[in-house]
C-alpha positions as CSV (number, residue, x, y, z in Angstrom):
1,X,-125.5,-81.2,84.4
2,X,-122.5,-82.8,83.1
3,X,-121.5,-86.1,81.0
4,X,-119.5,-88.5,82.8
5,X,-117.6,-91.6,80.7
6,X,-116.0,-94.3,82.1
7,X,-114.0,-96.5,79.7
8,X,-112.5,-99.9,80.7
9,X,-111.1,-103.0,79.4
10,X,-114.2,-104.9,79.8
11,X,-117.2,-102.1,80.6
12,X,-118.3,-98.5,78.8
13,X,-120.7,-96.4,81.3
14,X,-121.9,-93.0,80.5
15,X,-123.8,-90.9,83.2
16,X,-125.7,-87.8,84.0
17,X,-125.6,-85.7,86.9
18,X,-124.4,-82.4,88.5
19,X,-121.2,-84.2,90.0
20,X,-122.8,-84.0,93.6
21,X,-122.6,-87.9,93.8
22,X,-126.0,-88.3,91.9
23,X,-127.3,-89.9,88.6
24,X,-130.1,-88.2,86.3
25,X,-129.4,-91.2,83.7
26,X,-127.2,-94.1,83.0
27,X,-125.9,-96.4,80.6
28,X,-124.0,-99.5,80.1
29,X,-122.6,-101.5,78.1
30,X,-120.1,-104.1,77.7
31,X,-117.0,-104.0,75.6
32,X,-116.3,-106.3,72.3
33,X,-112.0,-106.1,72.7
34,X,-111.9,-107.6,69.5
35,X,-113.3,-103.9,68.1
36,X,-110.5,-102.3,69.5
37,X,-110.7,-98.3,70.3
38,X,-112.9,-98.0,67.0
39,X,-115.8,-100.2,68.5
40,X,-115.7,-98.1,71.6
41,X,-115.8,-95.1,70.1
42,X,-118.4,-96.1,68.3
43,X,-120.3,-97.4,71.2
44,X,-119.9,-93.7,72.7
45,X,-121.4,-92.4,69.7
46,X,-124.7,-94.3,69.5
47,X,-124.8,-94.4,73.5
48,X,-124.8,-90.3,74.1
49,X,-128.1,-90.1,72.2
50,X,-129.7,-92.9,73.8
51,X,-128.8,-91.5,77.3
52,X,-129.9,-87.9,77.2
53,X,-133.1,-89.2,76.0
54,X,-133.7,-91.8,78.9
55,X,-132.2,-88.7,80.8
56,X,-135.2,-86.1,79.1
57,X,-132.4,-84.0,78.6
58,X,-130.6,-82.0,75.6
59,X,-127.1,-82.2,74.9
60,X,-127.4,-78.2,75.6
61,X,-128.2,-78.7,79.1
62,X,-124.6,-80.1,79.4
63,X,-121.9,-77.8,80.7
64,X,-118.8,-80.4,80.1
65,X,-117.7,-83.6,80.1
66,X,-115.6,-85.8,82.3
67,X,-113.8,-89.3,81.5
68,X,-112.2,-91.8,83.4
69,X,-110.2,-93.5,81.1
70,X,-108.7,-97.5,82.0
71,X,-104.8,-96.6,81.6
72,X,-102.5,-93.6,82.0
73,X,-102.7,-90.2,80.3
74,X,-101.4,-87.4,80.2
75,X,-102.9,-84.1,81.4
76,X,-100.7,-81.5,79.4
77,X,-101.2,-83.3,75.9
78,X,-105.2,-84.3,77.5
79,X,-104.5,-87.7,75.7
80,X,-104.1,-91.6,76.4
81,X,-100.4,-92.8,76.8
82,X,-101.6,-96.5,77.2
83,X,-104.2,-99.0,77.4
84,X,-103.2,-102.4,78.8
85,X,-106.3,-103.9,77.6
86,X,-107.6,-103.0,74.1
87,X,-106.1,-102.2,71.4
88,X,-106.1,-98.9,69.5
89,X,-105.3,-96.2,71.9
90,X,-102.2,-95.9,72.3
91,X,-101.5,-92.3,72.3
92,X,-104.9,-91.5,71.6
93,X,-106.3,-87.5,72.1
94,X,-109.2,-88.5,73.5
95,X,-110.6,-85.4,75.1
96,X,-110.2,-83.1,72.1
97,X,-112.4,-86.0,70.3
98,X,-115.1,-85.9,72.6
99,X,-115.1,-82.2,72.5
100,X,-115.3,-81.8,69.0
101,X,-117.5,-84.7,69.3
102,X,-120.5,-83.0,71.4
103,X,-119.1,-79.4,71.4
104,X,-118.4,-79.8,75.1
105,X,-115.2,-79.2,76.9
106,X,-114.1,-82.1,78.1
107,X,-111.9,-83.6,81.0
108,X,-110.1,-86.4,80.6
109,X,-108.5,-88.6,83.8
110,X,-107.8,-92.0,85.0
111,X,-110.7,-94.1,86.0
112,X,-109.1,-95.5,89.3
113,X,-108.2,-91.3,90.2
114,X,-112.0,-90.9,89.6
115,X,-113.1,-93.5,91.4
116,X,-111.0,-92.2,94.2
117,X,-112.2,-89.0,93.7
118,X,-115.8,-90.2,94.4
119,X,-114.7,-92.0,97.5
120,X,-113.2,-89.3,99.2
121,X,-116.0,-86.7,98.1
122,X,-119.2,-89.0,98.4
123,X,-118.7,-92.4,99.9
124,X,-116.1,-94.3,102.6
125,X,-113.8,-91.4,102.0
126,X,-115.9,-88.7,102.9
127,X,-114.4,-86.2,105.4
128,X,-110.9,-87.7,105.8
129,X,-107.6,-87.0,103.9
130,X,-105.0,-88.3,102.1
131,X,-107.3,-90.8,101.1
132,X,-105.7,-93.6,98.7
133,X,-108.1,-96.1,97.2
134,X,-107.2,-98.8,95.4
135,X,-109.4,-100.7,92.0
136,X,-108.7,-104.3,92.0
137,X,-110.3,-105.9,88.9
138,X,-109.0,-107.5,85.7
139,X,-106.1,-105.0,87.1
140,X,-104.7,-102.8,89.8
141,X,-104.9,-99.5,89.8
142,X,-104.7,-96.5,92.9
143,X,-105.5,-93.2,93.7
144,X,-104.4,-90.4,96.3
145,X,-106.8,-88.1,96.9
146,X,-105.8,-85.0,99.1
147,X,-108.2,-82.8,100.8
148,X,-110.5,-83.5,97.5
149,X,-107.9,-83.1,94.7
150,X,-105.9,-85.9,92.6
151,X,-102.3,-86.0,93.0
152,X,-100.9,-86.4,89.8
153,X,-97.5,-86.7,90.5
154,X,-96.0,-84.0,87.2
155,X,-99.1,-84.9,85.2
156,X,-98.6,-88.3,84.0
157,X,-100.5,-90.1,86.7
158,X,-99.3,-91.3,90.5
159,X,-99.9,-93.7,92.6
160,X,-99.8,-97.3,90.5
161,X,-100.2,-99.5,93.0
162,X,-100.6,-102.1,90.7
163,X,-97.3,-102.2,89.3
164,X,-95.3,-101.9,92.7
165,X,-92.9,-105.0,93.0
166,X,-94.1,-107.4,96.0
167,X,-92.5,-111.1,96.2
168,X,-94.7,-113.4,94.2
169,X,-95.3,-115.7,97.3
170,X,-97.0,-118.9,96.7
171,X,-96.7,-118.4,92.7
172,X,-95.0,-120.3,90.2
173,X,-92.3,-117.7,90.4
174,X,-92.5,-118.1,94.4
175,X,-90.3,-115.7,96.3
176,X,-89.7,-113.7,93.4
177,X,-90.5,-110.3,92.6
178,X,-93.6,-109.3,90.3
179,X,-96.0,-105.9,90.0
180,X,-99.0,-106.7,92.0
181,X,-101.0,-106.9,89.0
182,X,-99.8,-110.1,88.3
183,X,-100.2,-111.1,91.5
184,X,-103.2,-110.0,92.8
185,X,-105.4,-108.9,90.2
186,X,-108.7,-110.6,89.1
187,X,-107.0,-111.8,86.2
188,X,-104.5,-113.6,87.6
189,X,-106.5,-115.4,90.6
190,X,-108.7,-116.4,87.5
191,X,-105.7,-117.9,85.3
192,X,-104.1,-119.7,88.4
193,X,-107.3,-121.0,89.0
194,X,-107.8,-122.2,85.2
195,X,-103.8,-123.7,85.4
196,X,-105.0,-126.0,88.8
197,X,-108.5,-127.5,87.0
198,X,-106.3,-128.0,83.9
199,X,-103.7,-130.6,85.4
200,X,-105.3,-131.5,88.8
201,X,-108.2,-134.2,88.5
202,X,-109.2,-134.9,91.9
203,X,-112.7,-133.7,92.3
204,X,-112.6,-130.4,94.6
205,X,-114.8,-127.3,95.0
206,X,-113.4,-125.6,92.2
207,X,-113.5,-128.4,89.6
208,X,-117.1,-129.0,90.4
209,X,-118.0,-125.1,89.8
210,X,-116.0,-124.5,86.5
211,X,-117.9,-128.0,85.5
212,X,-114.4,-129.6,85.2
213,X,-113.3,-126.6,82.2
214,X,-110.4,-124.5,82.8
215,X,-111.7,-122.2,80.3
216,X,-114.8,-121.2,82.8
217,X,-113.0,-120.4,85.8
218,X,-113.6,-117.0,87.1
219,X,-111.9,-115.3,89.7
220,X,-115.4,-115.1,91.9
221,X,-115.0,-118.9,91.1
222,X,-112.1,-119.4,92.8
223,X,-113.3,-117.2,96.0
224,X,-116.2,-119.1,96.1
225,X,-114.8,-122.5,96.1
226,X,-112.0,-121.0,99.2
227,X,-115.7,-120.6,100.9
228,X,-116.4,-124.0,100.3
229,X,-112.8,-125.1,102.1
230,X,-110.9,-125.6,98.1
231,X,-107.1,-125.9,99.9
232,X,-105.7,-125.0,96.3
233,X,-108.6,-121.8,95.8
234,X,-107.6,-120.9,99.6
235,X,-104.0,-120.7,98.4
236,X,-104.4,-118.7,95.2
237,X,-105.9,-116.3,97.3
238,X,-103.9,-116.2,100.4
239,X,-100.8,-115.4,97.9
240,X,-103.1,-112.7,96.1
241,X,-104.2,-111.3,99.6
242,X,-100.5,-111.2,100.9
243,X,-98.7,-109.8,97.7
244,X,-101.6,-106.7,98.1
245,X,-101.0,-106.5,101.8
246,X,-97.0,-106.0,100.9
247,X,-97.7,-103.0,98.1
248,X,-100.1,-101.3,101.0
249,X,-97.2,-101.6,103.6
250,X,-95.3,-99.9,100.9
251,X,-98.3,-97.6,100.6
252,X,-98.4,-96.5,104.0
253,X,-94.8,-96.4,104.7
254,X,-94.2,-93.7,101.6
255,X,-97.8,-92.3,102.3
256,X,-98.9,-92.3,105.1
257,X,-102.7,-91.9,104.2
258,X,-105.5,-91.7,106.5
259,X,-107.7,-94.1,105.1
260,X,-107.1,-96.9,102.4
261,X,-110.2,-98.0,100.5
262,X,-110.6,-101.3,98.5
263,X,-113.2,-101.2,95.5
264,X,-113.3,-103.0,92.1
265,X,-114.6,-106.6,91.8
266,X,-112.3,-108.5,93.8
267,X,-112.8,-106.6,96.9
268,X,-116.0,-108.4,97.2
269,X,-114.2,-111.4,98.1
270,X,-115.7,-110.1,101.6
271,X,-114.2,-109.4,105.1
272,X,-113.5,-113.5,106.1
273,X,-111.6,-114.2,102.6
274,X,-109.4,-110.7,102.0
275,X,-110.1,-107.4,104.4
276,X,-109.8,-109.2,107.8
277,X,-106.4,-111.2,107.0
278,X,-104.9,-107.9,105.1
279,X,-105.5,-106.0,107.9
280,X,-103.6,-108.4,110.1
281,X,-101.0,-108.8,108.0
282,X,-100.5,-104.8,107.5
283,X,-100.6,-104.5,110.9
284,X,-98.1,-106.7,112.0
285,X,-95.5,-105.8,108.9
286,X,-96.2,-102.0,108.2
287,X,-94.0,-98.9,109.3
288,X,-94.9,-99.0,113.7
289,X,-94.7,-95.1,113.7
290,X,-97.8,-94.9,111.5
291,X,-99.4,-97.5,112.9
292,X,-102.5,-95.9,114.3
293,X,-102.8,-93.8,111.2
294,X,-104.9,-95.4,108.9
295,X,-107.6,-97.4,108.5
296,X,-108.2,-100.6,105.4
297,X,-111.9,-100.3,104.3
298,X,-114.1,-101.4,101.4
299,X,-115.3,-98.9,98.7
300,X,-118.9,-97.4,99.3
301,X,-120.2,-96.8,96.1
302,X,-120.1,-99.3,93.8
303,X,-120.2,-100.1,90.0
304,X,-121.0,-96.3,89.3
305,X,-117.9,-95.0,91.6
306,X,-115.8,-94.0,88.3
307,X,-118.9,-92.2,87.0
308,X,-119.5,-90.8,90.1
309,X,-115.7,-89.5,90.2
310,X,-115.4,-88.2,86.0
311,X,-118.9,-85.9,86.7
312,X,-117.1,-84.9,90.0
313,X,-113.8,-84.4,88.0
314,X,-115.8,-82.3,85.3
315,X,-117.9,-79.9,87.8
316,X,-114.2,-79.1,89.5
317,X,-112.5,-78.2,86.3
318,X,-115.2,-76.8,84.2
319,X,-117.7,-75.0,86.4
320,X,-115.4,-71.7,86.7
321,X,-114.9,-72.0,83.1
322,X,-118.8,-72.7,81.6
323,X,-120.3,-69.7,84.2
């Protein structure tokens, strides 16, 4: 059995399992960003306890840990370069602190190359390669999985997605360029959202579902009220859906990858709202001689995939090592 960890700018999961695409235990919890690193780390320390009991389990029937950390690291130095999100991080050495932590080795990645990982081992990946998936949440983030191993470019990370340039269409900074993350990422459809309910007052779908408060506008908020025909909701997210379609023309183009696979929260926006009309659009704009290469699809295994991916991560690395 191994520990898996996922750490991100809004959710802390910790798992159990024999990195086969199962779960002997889970647990979850949110994250207080005002803590900062220390609150997270402190969440880790209360949560291990807590899971191997719900688990029935020892920590000595661990072999090793795996993490999927929410930002880059770096693989030689087996610490965080960066979080976007919370504070306290920043060149952090996060695997030797689990590790002398639990007395565990311990793997440390990025949680959208786990989450890949799992996709290509266990879910809408499975049996096909390169695979490139791609995390769209509060942010953007990608993976390239080939034939069951992250690329990782010279050990920094590869494949950021998220901060490709794409023309910030139907923006405030229209027909400029931006990374995608501010284009197409749940944080942004959210805060373009919140900037339309704050100066429009006409009554529309929108306004009626954020009760008429900028401040409670979600990004699902502004998908749902597209459903309900909001022109202004439809057009925040026809410019998200086209600035992602642009940095997976990109994708393909450089890539070439046999399957592209959509996870994180926005991708459940649904086929009508974003799959469907990215498809079309990457079909008519990518590079012809790879047209009937790949294939757009949504991600399989939902909220666990990074867990899925940092126990998967951990049995690869460590079970030579621990036998």
């Amino acid at each position: 059995m191994y520990l898996g960890i996922e750490i991100g700018g809004t959710k802390l999961q910790l798992g159990i399992g024999p990195g086969d695409g199962t779960l002997r235990g889970l647990w979850r919890g949110a994250v207080e960003v005002a803590a900062g690193a220390d609150g997270i780390r402190r969440q880790i320390t209360a949560a291990v306890p807590e899971l191997l009991q719900k688990a029935e389990l020892t920590i000595g029937d661990l072999r090793g840990v795996g993490i999927g950390f929410g930002g880059p690291v770096d693989d030689a130095t087996r610490t965080v370069i960066k979080s976007h999100q919370i504070q306290g991080w920043d060149g952090f050495p996060l695997a030797d602190w689990i590790s002398d932590m639990l007395g565990l080795p311990t793997v440390l990645g990025n949680d959208a190359d786990c989450a890949g990982l799992a996709e290509a081992l266990f879910g809408a990946g499975k049996g096909l390669s390169p695979i490139f998936y791609i995390t769209i949440g509060s942010g953007i983030g990608g993976g390239l999985i080939i034939d069951g191993e992250i690329y990782r470019g010279c050990g920094r990370g590869a494949a950021e997605i998220g901060h490709l340039q794409v023309f910030a269409e139907g923006t405030e900074r229209d027909h400029y360029m931006m990374p995608l993350e501010e284009a197409a990422s749940g944080w942004s459809i959210a805060e373009r959202g919140r900037g339309w309910v704050e100066v429009e007052f006409r009554d529309s779908p929108l306004h009626r579902l954020a009760g008429r408060d900028p401040a409670q506008v979600t990004g699902q908020m502004v998908a749902e009220a597209a459903r309900q025909g909001d022109r202004e909701a439809l057009g925040i997210i026809y410019a998200a859906r086209n600035a992602l379609a642009q940095a997976i023309c990109q994708t393909i183009t450089l890539l070439c990858p046999r399957r592209i696979i959509i996870g994180g929260g926005v991708s459940l926006i649904g086929e009508e709202l974003l799959f469907r009309p990215v498809r079309e659009f990457v079909a008519r704009d990518s590079f012809r001689p790879f047209a009937d290469c790949y294939d757009i699809v949504p991600a399989a295994l939902g909220e666990e995939v990074v867990i899925h991916g940092a126990l998967a991560l951990a049995r690869k690395k460590l079970q030579g090592a621990s036998s």
